[in-house]
C-alpha positions in Angstrom: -38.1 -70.0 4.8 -38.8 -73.6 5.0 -41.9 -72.9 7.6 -43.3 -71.1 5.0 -42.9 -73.2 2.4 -44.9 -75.9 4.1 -47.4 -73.5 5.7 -47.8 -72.9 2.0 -47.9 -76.0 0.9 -50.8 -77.3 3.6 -52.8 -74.1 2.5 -52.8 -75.2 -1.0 -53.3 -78.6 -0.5 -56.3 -77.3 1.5 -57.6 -75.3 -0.7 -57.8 -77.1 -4.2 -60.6 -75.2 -6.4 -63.3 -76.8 -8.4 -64.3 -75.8 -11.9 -67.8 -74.5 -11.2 -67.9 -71.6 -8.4 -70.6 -69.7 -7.0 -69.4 -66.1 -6.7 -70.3 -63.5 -3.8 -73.6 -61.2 -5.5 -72.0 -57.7 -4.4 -68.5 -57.0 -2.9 -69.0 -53.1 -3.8 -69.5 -52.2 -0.2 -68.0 -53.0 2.4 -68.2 -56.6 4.2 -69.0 -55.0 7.3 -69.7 -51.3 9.3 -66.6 -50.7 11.0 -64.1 -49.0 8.4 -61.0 -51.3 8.1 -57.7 -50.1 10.1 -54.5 -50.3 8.0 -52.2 -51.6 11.0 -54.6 -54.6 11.8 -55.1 -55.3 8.1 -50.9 -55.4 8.3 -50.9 -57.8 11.1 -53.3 -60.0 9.5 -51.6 -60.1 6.0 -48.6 -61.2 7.9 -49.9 -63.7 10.1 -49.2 -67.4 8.9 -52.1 -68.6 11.1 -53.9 -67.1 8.9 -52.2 -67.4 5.6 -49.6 -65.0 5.3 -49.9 -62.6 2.0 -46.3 -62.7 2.1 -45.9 -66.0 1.6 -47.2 -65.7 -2.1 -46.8 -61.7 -2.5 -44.2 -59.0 -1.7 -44.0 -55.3 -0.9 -41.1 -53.6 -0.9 -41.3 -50.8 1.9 -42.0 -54.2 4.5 -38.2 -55.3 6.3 -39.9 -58.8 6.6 -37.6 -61.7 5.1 -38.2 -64.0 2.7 -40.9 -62.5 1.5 -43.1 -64.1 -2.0 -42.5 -64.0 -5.3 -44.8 -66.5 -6.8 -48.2 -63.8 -6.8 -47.5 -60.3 -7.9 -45.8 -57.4 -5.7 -48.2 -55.7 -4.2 -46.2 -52.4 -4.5 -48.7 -49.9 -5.8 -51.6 -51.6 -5.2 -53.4 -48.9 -4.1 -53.2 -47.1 -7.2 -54.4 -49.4 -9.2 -56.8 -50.8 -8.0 -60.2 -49.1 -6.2 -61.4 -51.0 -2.7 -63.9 -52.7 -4.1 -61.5 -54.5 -6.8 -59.1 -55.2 -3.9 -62.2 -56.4 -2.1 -62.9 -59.0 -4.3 -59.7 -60.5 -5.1 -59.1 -61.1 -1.5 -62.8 -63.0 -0.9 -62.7 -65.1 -4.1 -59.8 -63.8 -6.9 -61.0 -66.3 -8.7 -63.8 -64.3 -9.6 -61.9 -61.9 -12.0 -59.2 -64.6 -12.4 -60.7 -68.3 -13.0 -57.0 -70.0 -12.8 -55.6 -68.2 -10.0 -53.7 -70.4 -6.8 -54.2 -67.5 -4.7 -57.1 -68.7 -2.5 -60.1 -67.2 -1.4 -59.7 -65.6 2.0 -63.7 -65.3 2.4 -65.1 -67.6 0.5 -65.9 -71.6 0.8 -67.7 -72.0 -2.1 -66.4 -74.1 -4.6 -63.4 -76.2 -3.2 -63.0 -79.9 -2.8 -60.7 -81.7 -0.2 -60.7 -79.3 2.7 -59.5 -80.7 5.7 -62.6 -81.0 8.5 -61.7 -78.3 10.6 -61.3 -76.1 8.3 -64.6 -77.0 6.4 -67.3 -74.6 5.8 -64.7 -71.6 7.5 -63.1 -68.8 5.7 -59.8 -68.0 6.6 -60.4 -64.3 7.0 -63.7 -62.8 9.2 -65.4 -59.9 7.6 -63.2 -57.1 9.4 -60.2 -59.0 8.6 -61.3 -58.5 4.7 -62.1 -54.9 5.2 -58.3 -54.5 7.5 -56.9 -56.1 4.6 -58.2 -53.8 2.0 -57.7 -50.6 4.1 -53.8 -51.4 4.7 -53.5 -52.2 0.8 -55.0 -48.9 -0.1 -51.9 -47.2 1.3 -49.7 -49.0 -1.0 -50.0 -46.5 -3.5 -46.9 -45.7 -6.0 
């Protein structure tokens, strides 16, 4: 739990957003060709290499420990939101929400103090986006 904390902690400190963003144009098709696979987007929501979701978020079917409870559950998800909503909140949720923490996975516009090696990198490649969003689509209620 403690790793997580600070793996959280370093990713905000990261990732502090400025006031005036430039948004993606169109996130109403996918990022890239390849459909995303649910069990990849799985393993790359729980990878704290790359951020862990469940650092910030929880889902109730998952046996992982310790899982968030500072963003939303994610139970349901896929109910009530379409791909392209989901989509979006996971390149820039600051789009639809202007205040958010949650940070964007494939986005650098618009943040200040970001360490140099992670400077002008997403956290999350195209595929990884589309994984994501194919694997929350089966949380449905």
């Amino acid at each position: 739990m403690l790793q997580r904390r600070h793996q959280f902690q370093v990713l905000v400190t990261a990732l502090v957003f400025a006031a005036n963003c430039a948004w993606p144009n169109d996130l109403s098709q996918p990022l890239t060709d390849s459909p995303g696979d649910p069990d990849r987007g799985l393993a790359t929501m729980r990878d704290p290499a790359k951020a862990s979701c469940l650092i910030c978020h929880s889902i109730t079917a998952l046996p992982d420990r310790d899982q968030g409870r500072l963003g939303p559950p994610l139970d349901g998800v896929g109910t009530a939101y379409t791909a392209d909503q989901l989509r979006q909140r996971i390149v820039d949720a600051r789009q639809s929400s202007p205040k958010t923490i949650m940070p964007p996975y494939f986005s650098t516009e618009g943040l200040y103090r970001v360490g140099a090696k992670w400077s002008g990198t997403t956290i999350y490649q195209a595929q990884e986006v589309e994984d994501v969003v194919a694997f929350l689509l089966t949380l449905t209620d």
